[in-house]
C-alpha positions in Angstrom: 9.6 -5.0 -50.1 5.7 -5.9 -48.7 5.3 -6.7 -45.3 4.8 -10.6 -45.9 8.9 -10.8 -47.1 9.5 -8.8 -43.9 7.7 -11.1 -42.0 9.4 -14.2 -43.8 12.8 -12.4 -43.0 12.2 -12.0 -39.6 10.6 -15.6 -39.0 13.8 -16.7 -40.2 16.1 -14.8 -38.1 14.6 -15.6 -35.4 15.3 -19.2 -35.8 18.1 -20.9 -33.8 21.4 -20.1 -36.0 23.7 -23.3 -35.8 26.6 -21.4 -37.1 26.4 -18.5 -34.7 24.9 -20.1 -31.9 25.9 -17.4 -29.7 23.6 -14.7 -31.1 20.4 -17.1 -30.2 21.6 -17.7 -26.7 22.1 -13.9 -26.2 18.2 -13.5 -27.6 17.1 -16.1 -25.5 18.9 -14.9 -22.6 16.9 -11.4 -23.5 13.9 -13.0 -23.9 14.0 -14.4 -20.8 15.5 -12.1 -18.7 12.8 -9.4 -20.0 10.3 -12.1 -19.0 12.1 -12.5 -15.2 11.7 -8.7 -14.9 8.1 -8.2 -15.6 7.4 -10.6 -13.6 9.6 -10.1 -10.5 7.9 -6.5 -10.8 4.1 -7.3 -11.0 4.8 -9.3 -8.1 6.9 -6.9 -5.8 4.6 -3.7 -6.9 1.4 -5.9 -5.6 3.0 -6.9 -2.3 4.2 -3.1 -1.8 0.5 -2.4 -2.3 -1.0 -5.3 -0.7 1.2 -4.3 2.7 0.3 -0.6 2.5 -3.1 -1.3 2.1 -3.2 -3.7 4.9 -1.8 -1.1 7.3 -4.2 1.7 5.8 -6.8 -0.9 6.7 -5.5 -0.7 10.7 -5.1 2.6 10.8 -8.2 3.7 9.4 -9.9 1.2 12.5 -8.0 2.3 15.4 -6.9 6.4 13.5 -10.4 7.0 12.1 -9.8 9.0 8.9 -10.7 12.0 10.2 -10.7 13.9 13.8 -11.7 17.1 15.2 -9.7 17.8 18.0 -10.0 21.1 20.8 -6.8 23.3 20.6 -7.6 24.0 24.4 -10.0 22.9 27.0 -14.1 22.7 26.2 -13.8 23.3 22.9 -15.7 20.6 21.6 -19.2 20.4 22.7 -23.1 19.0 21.8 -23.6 21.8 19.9 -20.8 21.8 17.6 -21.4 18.0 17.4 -24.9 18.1 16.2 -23.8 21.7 14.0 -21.6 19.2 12.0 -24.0 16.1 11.9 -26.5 18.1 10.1 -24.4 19.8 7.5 -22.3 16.1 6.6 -25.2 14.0 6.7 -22.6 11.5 4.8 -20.7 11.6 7.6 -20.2 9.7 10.6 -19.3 11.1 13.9 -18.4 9.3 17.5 -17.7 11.9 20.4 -15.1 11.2 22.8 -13.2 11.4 25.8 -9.8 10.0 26.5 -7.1 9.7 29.4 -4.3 7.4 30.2 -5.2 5.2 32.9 -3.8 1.9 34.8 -5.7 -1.1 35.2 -5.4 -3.9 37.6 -6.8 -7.5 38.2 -5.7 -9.2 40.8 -1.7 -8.7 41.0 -1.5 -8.0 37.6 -1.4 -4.5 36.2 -1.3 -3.0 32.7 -1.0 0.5 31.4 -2.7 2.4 28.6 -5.4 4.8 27.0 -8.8 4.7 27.7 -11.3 6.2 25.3 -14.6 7.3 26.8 -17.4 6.7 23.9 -20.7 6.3 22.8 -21.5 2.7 22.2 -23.7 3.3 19.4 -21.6 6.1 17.7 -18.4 4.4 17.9 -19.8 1.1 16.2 -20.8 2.8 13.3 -17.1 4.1 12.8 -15.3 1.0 14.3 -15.9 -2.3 12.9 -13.3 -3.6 15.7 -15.2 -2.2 18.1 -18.1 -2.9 16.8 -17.5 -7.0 16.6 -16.1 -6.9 20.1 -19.5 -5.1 21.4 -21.5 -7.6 19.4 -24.6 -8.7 21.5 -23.1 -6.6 24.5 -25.5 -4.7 26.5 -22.8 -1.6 28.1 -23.5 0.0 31.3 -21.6 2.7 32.6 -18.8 1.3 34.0 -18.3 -1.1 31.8 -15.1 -1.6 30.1 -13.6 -3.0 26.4 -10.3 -3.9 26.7 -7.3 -5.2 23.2 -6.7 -8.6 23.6 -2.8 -7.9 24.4 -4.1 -6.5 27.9 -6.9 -9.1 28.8 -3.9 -12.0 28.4 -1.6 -10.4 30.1 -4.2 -8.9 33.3 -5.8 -13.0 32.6 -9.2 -11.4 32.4 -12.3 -13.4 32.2 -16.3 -12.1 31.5 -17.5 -9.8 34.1 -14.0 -9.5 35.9 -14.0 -6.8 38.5 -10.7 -4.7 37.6 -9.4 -1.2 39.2 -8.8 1.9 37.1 -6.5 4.2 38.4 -6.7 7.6 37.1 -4.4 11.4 37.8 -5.8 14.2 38.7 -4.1 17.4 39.4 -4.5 18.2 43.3 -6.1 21.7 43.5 -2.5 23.3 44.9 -1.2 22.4 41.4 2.2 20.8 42.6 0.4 17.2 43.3 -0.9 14.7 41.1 -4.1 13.0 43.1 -5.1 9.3 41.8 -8.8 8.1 41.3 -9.6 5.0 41.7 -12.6 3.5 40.1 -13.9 -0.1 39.9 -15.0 -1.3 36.5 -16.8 -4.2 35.0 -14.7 -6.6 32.4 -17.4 -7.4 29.1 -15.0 -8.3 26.4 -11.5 -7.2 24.5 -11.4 -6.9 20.9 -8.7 -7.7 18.1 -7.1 -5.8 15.6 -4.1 -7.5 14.2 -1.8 -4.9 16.1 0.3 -5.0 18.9 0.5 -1.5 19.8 -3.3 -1.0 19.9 -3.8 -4.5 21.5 -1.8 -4.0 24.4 -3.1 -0.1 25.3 -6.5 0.5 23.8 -9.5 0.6 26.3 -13.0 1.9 25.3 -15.7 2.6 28.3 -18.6 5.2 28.6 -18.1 8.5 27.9 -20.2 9.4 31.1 -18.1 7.2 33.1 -14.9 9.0 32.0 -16.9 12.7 32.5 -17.8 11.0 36.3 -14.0 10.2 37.1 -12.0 13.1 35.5 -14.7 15.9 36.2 -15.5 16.7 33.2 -17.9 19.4 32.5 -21.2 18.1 30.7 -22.0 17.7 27.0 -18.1 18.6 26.4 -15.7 16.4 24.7 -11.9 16.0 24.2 -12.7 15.4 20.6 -14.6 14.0 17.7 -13.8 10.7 15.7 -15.1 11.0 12.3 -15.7 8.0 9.4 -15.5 9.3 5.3 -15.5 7.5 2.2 -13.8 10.5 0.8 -11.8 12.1 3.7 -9.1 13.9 1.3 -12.1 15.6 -0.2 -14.5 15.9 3.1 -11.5 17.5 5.3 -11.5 21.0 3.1 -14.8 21.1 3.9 -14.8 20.1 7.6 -11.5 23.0 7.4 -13.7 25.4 5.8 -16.7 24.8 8.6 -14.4 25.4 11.3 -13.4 28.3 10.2 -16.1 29.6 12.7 -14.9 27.5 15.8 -11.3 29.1 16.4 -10.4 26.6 19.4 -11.2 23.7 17.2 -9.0 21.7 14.3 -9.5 19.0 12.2 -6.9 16.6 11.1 -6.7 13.5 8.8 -4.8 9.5 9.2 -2.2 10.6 6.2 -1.0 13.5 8.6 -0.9 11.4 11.5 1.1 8.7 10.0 3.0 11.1 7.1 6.1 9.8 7.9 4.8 6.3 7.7 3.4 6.0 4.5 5.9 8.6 3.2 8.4 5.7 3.7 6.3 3.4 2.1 6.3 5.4 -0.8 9.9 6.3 -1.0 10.6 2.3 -0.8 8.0 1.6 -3.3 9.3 4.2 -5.9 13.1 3.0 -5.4 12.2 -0.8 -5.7 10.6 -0.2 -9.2 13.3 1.9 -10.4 15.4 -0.9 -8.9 13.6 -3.5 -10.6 13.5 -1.6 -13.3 16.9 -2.3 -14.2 16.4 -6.0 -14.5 14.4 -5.4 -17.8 17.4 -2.7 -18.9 20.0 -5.2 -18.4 18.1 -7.8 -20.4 17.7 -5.1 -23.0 21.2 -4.7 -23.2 21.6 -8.7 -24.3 18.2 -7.5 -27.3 21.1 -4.7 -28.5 23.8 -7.4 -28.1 21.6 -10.2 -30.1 20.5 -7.4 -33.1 24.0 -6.1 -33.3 25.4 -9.4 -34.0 22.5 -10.4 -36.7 23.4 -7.3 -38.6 27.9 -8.2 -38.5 26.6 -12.0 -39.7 23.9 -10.8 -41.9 26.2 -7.8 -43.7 25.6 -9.9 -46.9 21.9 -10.3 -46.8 21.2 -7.0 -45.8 23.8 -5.8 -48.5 21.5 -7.6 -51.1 18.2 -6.3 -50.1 19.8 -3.3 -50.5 21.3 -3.6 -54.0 17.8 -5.4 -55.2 16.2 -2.0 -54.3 15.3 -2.5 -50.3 15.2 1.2 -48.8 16.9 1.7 -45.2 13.4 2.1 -43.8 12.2 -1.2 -44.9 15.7 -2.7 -43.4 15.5 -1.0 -40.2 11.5 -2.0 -39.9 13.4 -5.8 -39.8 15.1 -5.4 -37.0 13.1 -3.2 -34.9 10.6 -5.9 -35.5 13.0 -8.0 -34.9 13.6 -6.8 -31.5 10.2 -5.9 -30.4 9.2 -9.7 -31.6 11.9 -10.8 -28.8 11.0 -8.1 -26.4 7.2 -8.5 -26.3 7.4 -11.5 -26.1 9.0 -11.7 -22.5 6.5 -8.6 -21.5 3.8 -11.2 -22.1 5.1 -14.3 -20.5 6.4 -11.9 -18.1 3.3 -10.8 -17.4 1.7 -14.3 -17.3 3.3 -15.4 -15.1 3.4 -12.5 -12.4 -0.2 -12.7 -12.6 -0.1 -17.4 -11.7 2.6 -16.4 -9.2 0.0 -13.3 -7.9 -2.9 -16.0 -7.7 0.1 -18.6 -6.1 0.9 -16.5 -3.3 -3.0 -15.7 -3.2 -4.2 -19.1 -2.4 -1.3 -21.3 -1.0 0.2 -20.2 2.5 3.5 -20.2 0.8 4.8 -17.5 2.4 3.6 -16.6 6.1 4.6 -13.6 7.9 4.4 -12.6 11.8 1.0 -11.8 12.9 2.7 -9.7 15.7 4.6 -7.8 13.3 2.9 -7.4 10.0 -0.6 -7.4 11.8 -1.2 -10.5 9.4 -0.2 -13.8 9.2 -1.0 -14.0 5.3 1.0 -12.2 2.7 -1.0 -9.1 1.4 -1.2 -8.8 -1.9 -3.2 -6.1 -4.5 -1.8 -5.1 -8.0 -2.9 -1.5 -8.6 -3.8 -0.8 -12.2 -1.2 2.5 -12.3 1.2 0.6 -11.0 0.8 -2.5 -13.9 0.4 0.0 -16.9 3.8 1.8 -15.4 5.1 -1.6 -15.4 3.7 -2.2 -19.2 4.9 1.6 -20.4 8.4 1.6 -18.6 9.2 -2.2 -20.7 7.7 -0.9 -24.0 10.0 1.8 -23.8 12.8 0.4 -22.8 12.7 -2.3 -25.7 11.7 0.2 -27.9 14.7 2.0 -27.6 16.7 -1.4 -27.6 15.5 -2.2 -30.6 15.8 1.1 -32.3 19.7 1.5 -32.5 20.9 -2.0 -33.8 18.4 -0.9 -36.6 19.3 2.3 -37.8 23.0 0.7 -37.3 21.9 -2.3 -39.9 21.1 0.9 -42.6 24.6 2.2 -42.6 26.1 -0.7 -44.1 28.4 0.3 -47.2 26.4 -2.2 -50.1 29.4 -1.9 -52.6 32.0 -2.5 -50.0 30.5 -5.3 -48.5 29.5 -7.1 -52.2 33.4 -6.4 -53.3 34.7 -8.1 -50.0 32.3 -10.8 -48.8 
């Protein structure tokens, strides 16, 4: 038997049978059921991505990839600073200091941490920062607030506000406030609440002025790498010579985080998965029945010299005919409702809570071939056992009776 009867064969059994019109419905109903599930899965695996990615996106801005921090007091200085800027010259690093601190304008007053930096450094590393310093000319004590805290403290250019800062009294059982007056010059954006409403940036020497700080020491070290997964074994391995120092990276920060993220992701594909196993199911259902109705015709092909390899080739074609072609449309058309959700404000989300008011989306190529190897295999193996089922048909029994 060539491979242009096989084709004829299958052509026509895949035609819609009038006298067992349930064995077409249960093939359509596979076809489009595999379909539904690739789909529903390009869709949800590139929203799972698009949302992680977002947050990774906040975090990096207000985290930093990487930071060196001092594992006790004057650990971090100018000379370890400019140690590391010359050995990662692909690196970028912004000093710091930071304390929490209360600010007031007027009756108002708000609470948060205040991050004593360099202006340049930090808007090399901090592209919130950065836009919120735009065209800003900083002086000492002048201060950045989020947005969350110039609404709430109604905070205007050049508004005089108080700091108030602790300081342990010199008997140790007391804690002393500073007060300090500092200069409003603008507030910056970035999407989350939390930072928002308790990130302030001033000047490092202001902060070193307030809290007595000794000079050229800092509290720690924000860093910006392309490659920080790679770039932290080395920072790890230079720091080796600076026991009271430590380096750390976002992922161990927010482990628990995007550990979730992860777990969710994994369990919603395997989830999801199951859509395209159930429609499998009806591909088994649909083959199974086409070899009890076609006992006859298969018992002839047999008898006119057919082997079982050139009948089971028919229906695993069979199958994979019906199965491929809902991977295809199912793929079609998670990639128009991808581009949908893309460029329509179908769906919008809380800016408050998501950190954007658009849904994120980004289809990441492991995740689509997983999607694309997981549905082969699954209708594959659909198709394999009606098959090798339509090979153990008894021909002589089957001639005598029907």
């Amino acid at each position: 038997m060539n491979n242009q009867l096989i084709n004829f064969i299958v052509k026509k059994y895949l035609k819609f049978d009038k006298k067992n019109p349930f064995i077409s419905i249960s093939a359509i109903l596979a076809f489009v059921g595999v379909a539904v599930g690739v789909m529903v899965l390009i869709i949800t695996m590139a929203i799972m991505n698009g949302t992680e990615k977002e947050f990774k996106d906040k975090l990096f801005t207000m985290n930093y990839p990487l930071s060196v921090y001092a594992k006790f007091g004057n650990g971090i200085n100018d000379n370890l600073l400019n140690n590391l800027e010359k050995k990662f010259p692909n690196l970028s690093f912004s000093p710091y200091i930071s304390s929490q601190a209360i600010v007031q304008h007027d009756e108002k007053i708000s609470g948060g941490l205040i991050f004593g930096v360099d202006p340049k450094r930090e808007a090399k590393i901090n592209s919130i920062y950065a836009k919120a310093t735009k065209n800003l000319v900083l002086n000492k004590y002048d201060l950045i607030t989020g947005i969350g805290t110039a609404d709430k403290l109604y905070l205007y250019d050049d508004s005089k506000v108080t700091m108030y800062f602790t300081s342990l009294n010199p008997n140790g059982f007391t804690m002393m406030p500073k007060m300090k007056r500092f200069n409003y010059k603008g507030s910056f954006s970035s999407g989350l609440n939390a930072y928002d409403n308790s990130y302030m940036y001033t000047t490092a020497a202001a902060l070193r002025t307030i809290l007595r700080k000794s000079d050229n020491y800092y509290d720690g070290i924000h860093i910006y790498s392309d490659d920080a997964f790679n770039d932290i074994k080395l920072l790890e391995k230079e720091l080796q010579n600076y026991p009271g120092v430590g380096v750390i990276g976002w992922w161990q920060q927010n482990g628990n985080f995007f550990s979730a993220m992860a777990l969710e992701k994994k369990a919603l594909f395997v989830v999801l998965m199951l859509i395209i196993l159930v429609a499998s199911l009806n591909i088994i259902s649909s083959l199974l029945m086409t070899v009890m109705s076609r006992r006859k015709e298969i018992a002839l092909l047999l008898s006119m010299g057919a082997t079982n390899k050139e009948i089971k080739k028919i229906f695993l074609k069979l199958g994979i005919v019906i199965g491929f072609s809902g991977i295809v449309i199912g793929t079609f058309l998670g990639f128009f409702g991808i581009f949908i959700l893309d460029n329509f404000n179908i769906i919008s989300l809380p800016a408050d809570v998501y950190g954007t008011s658009k849904l994120p989306l980004d289809l990441d190529m492991i995740d689509f071939i997983s999607i694309m190897i997981g549905s082969v295999i699954i209708i594959l193996l659909s198709s394999y056992y009606p098959a090798s089922k339509a090979t153990k048909i008894d021909v002589i029994d089957v001639l005598r009776n029907e």
